[in-house]
N, C-alpha and C positions, 0 to 999 in steps of 0.2 A: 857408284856407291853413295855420293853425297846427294844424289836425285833420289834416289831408295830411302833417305832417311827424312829429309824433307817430306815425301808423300808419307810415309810411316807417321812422322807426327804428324801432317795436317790431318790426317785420316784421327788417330788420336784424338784429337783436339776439338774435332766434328764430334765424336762420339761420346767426348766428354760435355761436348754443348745438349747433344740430344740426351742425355744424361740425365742433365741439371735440367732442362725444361721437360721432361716426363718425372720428374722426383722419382728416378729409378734409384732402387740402391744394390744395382746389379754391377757385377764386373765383367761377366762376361759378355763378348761383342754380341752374340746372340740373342743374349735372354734381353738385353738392352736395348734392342730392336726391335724385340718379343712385347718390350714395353712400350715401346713408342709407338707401335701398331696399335695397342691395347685405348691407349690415351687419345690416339685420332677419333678411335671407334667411341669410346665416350665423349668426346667432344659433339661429334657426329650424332650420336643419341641425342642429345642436350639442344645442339639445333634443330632437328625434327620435333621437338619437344616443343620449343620456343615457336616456330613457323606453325602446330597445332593449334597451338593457344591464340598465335596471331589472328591465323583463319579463323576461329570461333569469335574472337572479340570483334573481328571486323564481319560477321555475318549474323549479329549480335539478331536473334529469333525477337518477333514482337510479341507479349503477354499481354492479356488483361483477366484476369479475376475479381469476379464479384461476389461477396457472398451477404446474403441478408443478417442481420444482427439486432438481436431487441425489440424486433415490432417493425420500428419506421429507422433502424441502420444498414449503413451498409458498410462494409469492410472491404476496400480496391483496393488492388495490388497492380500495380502496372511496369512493364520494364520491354523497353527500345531504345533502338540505337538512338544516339545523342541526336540533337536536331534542336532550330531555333527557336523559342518563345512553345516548346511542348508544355510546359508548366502551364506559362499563362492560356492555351489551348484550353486543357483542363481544368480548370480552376473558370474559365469563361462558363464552357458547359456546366459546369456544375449550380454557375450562376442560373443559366439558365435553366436549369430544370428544378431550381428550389431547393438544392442539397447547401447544408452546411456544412464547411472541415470543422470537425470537434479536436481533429489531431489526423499530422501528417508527418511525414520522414520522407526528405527526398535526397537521391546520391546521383551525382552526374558524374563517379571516375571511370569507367569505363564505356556504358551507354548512361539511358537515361533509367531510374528506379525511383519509384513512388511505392509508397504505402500509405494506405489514410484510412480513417475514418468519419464519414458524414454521416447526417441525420436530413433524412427528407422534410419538409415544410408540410408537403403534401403524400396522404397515406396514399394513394395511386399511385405510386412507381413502381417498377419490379425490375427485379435482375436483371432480365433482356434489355430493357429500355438503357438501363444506366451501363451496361455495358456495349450497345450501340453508339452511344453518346460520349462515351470514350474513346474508343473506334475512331469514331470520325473525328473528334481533337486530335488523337494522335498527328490521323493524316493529312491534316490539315497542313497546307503548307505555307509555315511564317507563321500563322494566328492569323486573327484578324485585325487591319488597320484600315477600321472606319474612322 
């Protein structure tokens, strides 16, 4: 009798723990279970959710857009995964091909993200060019240390 009562409350006493950690406000042993199933499965949601997000941030797609603006601007948009000295990569290229930043924005929190605006020196440039020459800063690997 006194082993019957012992397991009666420890059982109890579990189901009041499973209780308090699903925030049921159920009494019966059932629906309280019913809960605790409920709450796995959202938890369970919530990490596929998070492990989605993981795999996109770390598979972080490489962009670049160029669009002509004003005559002799251009308007880049750039965004890849983080990586060393990618700033000064671009910002070298743009040296060399005669573009000036009029204005930029750059965010390195989860890859790398650029936006700018340059103005060419020289009216021969075109889209393809300054998006090639982007391109290859990206990939460039380190910058250059001449």
């Amino acid at each position: 009798m006194d082993s019957r009562f012992r397991k009666r409350m420890a059982l109890r006493r579990k189901f009041h723990i499973l209780r308090t950690l699903t925030s049921s406000k159920s009494v019966k042993k059932s629906s309280i279970v019913m809960d605790a199933f409920l709450y796995i499965y959202k938890l369970k949601l919530k990490l596929e959710a998070i492990q989605r997000e993981y795999s996109k941030l770390m598979n972080y797609t490489q962009e670049v857009k160029v669009e002509k603006i004003n005559g002799k601007g251009f308007m880049i948009r750039v965004s890849c995964k983080k990586g060393e000295d990618i700033l000064v990569s671009i910002l070298e290229a743009f040296e060399q091909m005669g573009l000036n930043v009029v204005q930029a924005r750059v965010s390195c929190n989860y890859g790398f993200g650029m936006e700018a605006i340059v103005e060419a020196e020289d009216q021969a440039l075109d889209v393809r060019a300054v998006t090639e020459a982007v391109l290859k800063a990206i990939e460039k690997p380190g910058g250059d240390e001449a």
